[in-house]
N, C-alpha and C positions, 0 to 999 in steps of 0.2 A: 612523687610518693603520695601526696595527700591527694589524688587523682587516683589512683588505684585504689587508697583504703575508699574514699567515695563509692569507687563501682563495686566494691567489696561489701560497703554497706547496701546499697541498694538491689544486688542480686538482692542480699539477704531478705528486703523487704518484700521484693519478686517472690521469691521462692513462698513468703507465708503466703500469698494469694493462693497456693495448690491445695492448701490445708482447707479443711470443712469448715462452712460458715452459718455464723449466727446472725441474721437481718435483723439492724434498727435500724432505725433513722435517727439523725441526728443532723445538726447544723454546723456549717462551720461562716466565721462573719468577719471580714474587712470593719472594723471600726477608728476610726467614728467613719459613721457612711458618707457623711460629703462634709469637704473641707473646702477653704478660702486661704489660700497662700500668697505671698508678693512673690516676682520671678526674683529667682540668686537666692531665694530662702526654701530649709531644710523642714522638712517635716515628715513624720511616719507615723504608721499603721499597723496596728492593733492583729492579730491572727486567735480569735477566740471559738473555742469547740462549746456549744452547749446541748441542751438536752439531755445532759449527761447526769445521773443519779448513782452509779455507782455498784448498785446494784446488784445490776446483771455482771457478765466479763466483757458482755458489749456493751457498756457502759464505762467504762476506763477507754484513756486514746495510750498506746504503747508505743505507738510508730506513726508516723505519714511521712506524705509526700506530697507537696503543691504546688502549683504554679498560680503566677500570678502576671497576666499582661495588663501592659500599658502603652499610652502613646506616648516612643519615645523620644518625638519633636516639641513635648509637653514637660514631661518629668523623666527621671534619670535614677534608678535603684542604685542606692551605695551601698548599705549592709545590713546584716541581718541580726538580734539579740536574741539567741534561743532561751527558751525559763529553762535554764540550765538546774533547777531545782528537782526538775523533770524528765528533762531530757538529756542524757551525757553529751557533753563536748564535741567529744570523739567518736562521737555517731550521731553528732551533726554537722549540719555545710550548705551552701549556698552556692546555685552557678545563677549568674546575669547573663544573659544573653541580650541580643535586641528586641525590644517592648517587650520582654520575659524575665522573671525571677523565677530560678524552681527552687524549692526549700526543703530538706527532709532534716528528720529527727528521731532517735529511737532511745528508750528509757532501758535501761536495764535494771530496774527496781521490780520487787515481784509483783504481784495481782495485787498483794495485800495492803504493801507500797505505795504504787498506786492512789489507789481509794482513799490512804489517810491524805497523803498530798493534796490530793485532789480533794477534799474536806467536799463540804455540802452547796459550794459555792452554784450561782448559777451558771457558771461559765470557768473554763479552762483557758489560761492562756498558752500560747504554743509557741509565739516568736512577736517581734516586734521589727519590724520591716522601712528601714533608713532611707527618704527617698527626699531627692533635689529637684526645687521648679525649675525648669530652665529656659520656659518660655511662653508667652500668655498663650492661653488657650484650655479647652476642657478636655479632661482625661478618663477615660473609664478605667476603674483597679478590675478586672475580671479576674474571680478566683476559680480556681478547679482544682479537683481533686483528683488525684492519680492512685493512691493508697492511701487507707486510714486502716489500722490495725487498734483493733482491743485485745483484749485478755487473754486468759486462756480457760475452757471450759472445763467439767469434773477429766474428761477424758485427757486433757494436756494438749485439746487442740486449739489453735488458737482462731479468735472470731473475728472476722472482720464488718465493718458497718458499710449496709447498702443503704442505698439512695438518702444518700448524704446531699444537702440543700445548699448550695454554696449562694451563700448573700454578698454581692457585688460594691465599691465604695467608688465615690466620684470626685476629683479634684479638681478646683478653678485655679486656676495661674492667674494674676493678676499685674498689670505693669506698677510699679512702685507709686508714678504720680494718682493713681487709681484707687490708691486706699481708702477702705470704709470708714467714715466718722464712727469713732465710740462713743457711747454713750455719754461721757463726760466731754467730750469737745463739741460738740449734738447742743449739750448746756452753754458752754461757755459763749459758742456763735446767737445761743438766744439771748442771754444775758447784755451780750457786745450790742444786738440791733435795738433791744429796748433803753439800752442807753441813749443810744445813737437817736432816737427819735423823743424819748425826753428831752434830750437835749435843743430839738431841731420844735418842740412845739412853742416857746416864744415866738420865734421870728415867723411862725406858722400864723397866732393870733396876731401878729403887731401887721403885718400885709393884707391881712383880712380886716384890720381896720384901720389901716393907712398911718399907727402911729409907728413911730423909728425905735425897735428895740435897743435897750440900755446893754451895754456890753456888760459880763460876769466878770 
Protein backbone atom coordinates (compact mmCIF):
# COMPACT_ATOMS: atom_id res chain seq x y z
CA UNK A 1 0.00 0.00 0.00
CA UNK A 2 2.55 2.52 0.88
CA UNK A 3 4.09 1.62 -2.65
CA UNK A 4 1.21 2.73 -4.58
CA UNK A 5 0.49 6.00 -2.30
CA UNK A 6 4.52 6.60 -3.28
CA UNK A 7 3.90 6.26 -7.24
CA UNK A 8 0.65 8.19 -6.48
CA UNK A 9 2.80 10.93 -5.09
CA UNK A 10 5.26 11.09 -7.70
CA UNK A 11 3.00 11.01 -10.74
CA UNK A 12 1.72 13.89 -9.05
CA UNK A 13 5.21 15.57 -8.88
CA UNK A 14 5.43 14.37 -12.78
CA UNK A 15 2.48 15.73 -13.73
CA UNK A 16 3.59 19.64 -12.33
CA UNK A 17 6.50 19.40 -14.71
CA UNK A 18 3.72 19.93 -17.72
CA UNK A 19 2.81 23.15 -16.13
CA UNK A 20 4.59 26.64 -17.34
CA UNK A 21 7.67 27.48 -15.86
CA UNK A 22 9.29 30.26 -13.96
CA UNK A 23 13.49 29.94 -14.25
CA UNK A 24 15.86 30.50 -11.04
CA UNK A 25 18.58 29.14 -10.14
CA UNK A 26 19.05 28.05 -7.02
CA UNK A 27 21.24 25.43 -5.05
CA UNK A 28 20.85 22.62 -3.49
CA UNK A 29 24.07 21.18 -0.86
CA UNK A 30 25.17 17.82 0.87
CA UNK A 31 26.36 19.25 4.13
CA UNK A 32 28.83 19.26 5.80
CA UNK A 33 30.88 18.69 2.45
CA UNK A 34 33.48 16.28 3.71
CA UNK A 35 33.56 14.24 6.75
CA UNK A 36 35.94 11.76 8.67
CA UNK A 37 34.25 8.72 10.20
CA UNK A 38 35.54 5.31 12.04
CA UNK A 39 34.18 2.16 10.09
CA UNK A 40 30.75 0.58 12.26
CA UNK A 41 30.03 4.35 12.97
CA UNK A 42 26.71 6.28 12.00
CA UNK A 43 26.73 9.56 10.58
CA UNK A 44 24.38 11.84 8.28
CA UNK A 45 23.90 14.49 5.96
CA UNK A 46 22.43 17.56 5.89
CA UNK A 47 19.94 18.21 2.21
CA UNK A 48 19.85 22.07 2.31
CA UNK A 49 18.09 24.44 -0.72
CA UNK A 50 19.41 27.94 -0.75
CA UNK A 51 19.43 31.02 -2.73
CA UNK A 52 16.02 31.10 -1.72
CA UNK A 53 14.48 34.81 -0.79
CA UNK A 54 11.02 34.10 -0.98
CA UNK A 55 10.15 36.50 -2.85
CA UNK A 56 9.31 35.44 -6.02
CA UNK A 57 6.99 31.75 -6.14
CA UNK A 58 10.26 30.49 -7.35
CA UNK A 59 11.66 31.17 -4.42
CA UNK A 60 9.60 28.69 -2.07
CA UNK A 61 10.68 24.67 -2.52
CA UNK A 62 6.87 22.88 -2.44
CA UNK A 63 8.00 19.54 -3.67
CA UNK A 64 11.36 17.65 -4.98
CA UNK A 65 12.78 14.71 -5.66
CA UNK A 66 16.54 13.64 -5.32
CA UNK A 67 18.88 11.25 -5.48
CA UNK A 68 21.78 10.74 -3.93
CA UNK A 69 24.84 7.94 -4.92
CA UNK A 70 27.19 6.45 -3.09
CA UNK A 71 29.96 3.80 -2.89
CA UNK A 72 28.27 1.24 -1.47
CA UNK A 73 31.42 -0.92 -0.51
CA UNK A 74 32.18 2.39 1.62
CA UNK A 75 28.84 3.51 3.33
CA UNK A 76 25.36 2.07 3.58
CA UNK A 77 21.94 4.59 3.51
CA UNK A 78 19.65 3.79 6.59
CA UNK A 79 17.11 6.52 6.71
CA UNK A 80 15.90 9.48 5.94
CA UNK A 81 14.23 12.63 8.58
CA UNK A 82 12.13 14.85 6.43
CA UNK A 83 11.56 18.80 8.22
CA UNK A 84 8.31 17.48 8.46
CA UNK A 85 7.42 21.25 9.58
CA UNK A 86 7.49 21.49 5.92
CA UNK A 87 6.95 18.79 4.22
CA UNK A 88 3.82 16.27 5.10
CA UNK A 89 4.66 12.90 6.25
CA UNK A 90 2.48 11.42 3.85
CA UNK A 91 4.06 12.82 0.88
CA UNK A 92 7.04 11.88 1.91
CA UNK A 93 9.42 8.58 1.53
CA UNK A 94 12.52 7.09 0.81
CA UNK A 95 13.58 4.07 -1.59
CA UNK A 96 17.52 2.70 -1.15
CA UNK A 97 18.56 1.20 -3.73
CA UNK A 98 22.38 0.04 -4.43
CA UNK A 99 24.87 3.03 -4.11
CA UNK A 100 21.41 5.16 -4.49
CA UNK A 101 18.94 6.86 -2.12
CA UNK A 102 16.04 8.67 -3.90
CA UNK A 103 14.06 11.14 -1.56
CA UNK A 104 10.84 13.00 -2.37
CA UNK A 105 8.86 15.42 -0.43
CA UNK A 106 5.81 17.64 -0.89
CA UNK A 107 4.19 20.38 1.42
CA UNK A 108 0.72 20.99 1.22
CA UNK A 109 0.87 24.60 3.05
CA UNK A 110 -0.14 27.39 0.78
CA UNK A 111 2.56 29.95 -1.05
CA UNK A 112 1.88 32.05 1.99
CA UNK A 113 2.86 29.14 4.27
CA UNK A 114 5.42 28.59 2.82
CA UNK A 115 7.43 31.94 2.92
CA UNK A 116 6.66 32.33 6.79
CA UNK A 117 8.16 28.82 7.38
CA UNK A 118 10.77 29.32 5.41
CA UNK A 119 11.50 32.93 7.40
CA UNK A 120 14.50 34.85 5.97
CA UNK A 121 16.92 32.14 6.79
CA UNK A 122 19.91 31.50 4.22
CA UNK A 123 19.11 28.18 3.63
CA UNK A 124 16.12 25.67 3.82
CA UNK A 125 16.50 22.42 5.12
CA UNK A 126 14.65 19.53 3.15
CA UNK A 127 15.77 16.05 5.02
CA UNK A 128 18.44 14.68 6.87
CA UNK A 129 19.99 11.62 5.38
CA UNK A 130 20.96 8.38 8.04
CA UNK A 131 24.06 6.68 6.65
CA UNK A 132 26.66 3.72 8.02
CA UNK A 133 30.49 3.41 7.49
CA UNK A 134 31.01 0.07 6.62
CA UNK A 135 34.34 -0.03 5.33
CA UNK A 136 37.57 2.22 4.99
CA UNK A 137 37.77 3.70 2.02
CA UNK A 138 36.53 7.27 0.35
CA UNK A 139 33.05 7.87 -0.96
CA UNK A 140 31.63 10.32 -3.10
CA UNK A 141 27.57 11.72 -1.73
CA UNK A 142 26.68 12.71 -5.60
CA UNK A 143 23.42 14.62 -5.44
CA UNK A 144 20.99 15.27 -8.47
CA UNK A 145 18.15 16.63 -8.88
CA UNK A 146 15.20 14.99 -10.66
CA UNK A 147 12.35 17.71 -9.61
CA UNK A 148 12.17 20.76 -7.54
CA UNK A 149 8.94 22.50 -7.66
CA UNK A 150 8.15 26.14 -6.22
CA UNK A 151 5.04 28.04 -5.90
CA UNK A 152 2.43 29.00 -7.73
CA UNK A 153 2.24 32.11 -9.92
CA UNK A 154 -0.59 35.11 -10.10
CA UNK A 155 -2.10 32.70 -12.90
CA UNK A 156 -2.16 29.30 -10.32
CA UNK A 157 0.56 28.01 -12.20
CA UNK A 158 2.92 26.50 -10.64
CA UNK A 159 7.00 27.20 -11.24
CA UNK A 160 9.48 25.06 -11.24
CA UNK A 161 13.44 25.92 -10.66
CA UNK A 162 15.88 25.47 -13.56
CA UNK A 163 19.44 24.92 -13.56
CA UNK A 164 19.61 24.03 -10.10
CA UNK A 165 23.48 23.51 -8.90
CA UNK A 166 23.69 20.35 -6.95
CA UNK A 167 26.88 20.76 -4.49
CA UNK A 168 28.44 17.16 -3.94
CA UNK A 169 29.71 15.86 -0.16
CA UNK A 170 32.83 13.43 0.46
CA UNK A 171 33.27 10.77 3.22
CA UNK A 172 36.47 8.98 4.65
CA UNK A 173 35.93 5.56 6.40
CA UNK A 174 38.51 5.19 8.66
CA UNK A 175 39.74 1.86 10.40
CA UNK A 176 39.08 2.34 14.21
CA UNK A 177 43.09 1.74 15.14
CA UNK A 178 43.47 5.00 12.57
CA UNK A 179 42.04 7.58 14.61
CA UNK A 180 42.85 11.27 14.48
CA UNK A 181 44.66 12.70 17.79
CA UNK A 182 42.36 15.55 19.20
CA UNK A 183 43.42 18.41 20.20
CA UNK A 184 43.55 17.72 23.80
CA UNK A 185 45.37 14.14 23.57
CA UNK A 186 47.95 16.17 20.72
CA UNK A 187 48.46 18.02 24.59
CA UNK A 188 48.64 15.53 26.78
CA UNK A 189 51.47 13.23 24.33
CA UNK A 190 53.54 16.78 24.67
CA UNK A 191 53.10 17.23 28.18
CA UNK A 192 54.15 13.17 28.74
CA UNK A 193 57.52 13.66 26.39
CA UNK A 194 58.68 16.90 28.28
CA UNK A 195 58.43 15.00 31.31
CA UNK A 196 59.98 12.21 30.03
CA UNK A 197 63.12 14.24 29.10
CA UNK A 198 63.31 16.35 32.26
CA UNK A 199 63.38 13.54 33.75
CA UNK A 200 66.22 11.76 31.66
CA UNK A 201 68.44 15.35 31.69
CA UNK A 202 70.46 14.35 35.07
CA UNK A 203 71.70 11.07 33.93
CA UNK A 204 72.32 13.20 30.62
CA UNK A 205 74.85 15.76 32.60
CA UNK A 206 76.16 13.03 35.11
CA UNK A 207 77.66 10.89 31.67
CA UNK A 208 78.82 13.96 30.16
CA UNK A 209 80.95 14.25 33.18
CA UNK A 210 81.70 10.89 34.30
CA UNK A 211 79.95 11.72 37.80
CA UNK A 212 77.32 8.63 39.08
CA UNK A 213 73.78 10.42 39.25
CA UNK A 214 72.05 10.21 42.90
CA UNK A 215 68.90 8.32 42.64
CA UNK A 216 65.34 10.54 43.36
Amino acid sequence: MRKVFDMLVRGFLAAVLLLPVIASAHTLTLSPASTTVIAGAGFSLQVLASDLDGEAPGDIVSSFDLDVGFDPSVVSAISVNFNTAYFDPLFSGFDVGFGTIDLFGLSIHSDDALRALQGDGPSLLLASISFKAVAPGTSLLALSTQELTGGLDGQGNATLEQGVDDIDAQVVVIESGNQIPTPGTVSLIGIALLALWWMAQPRIHARSSGVRPQSR
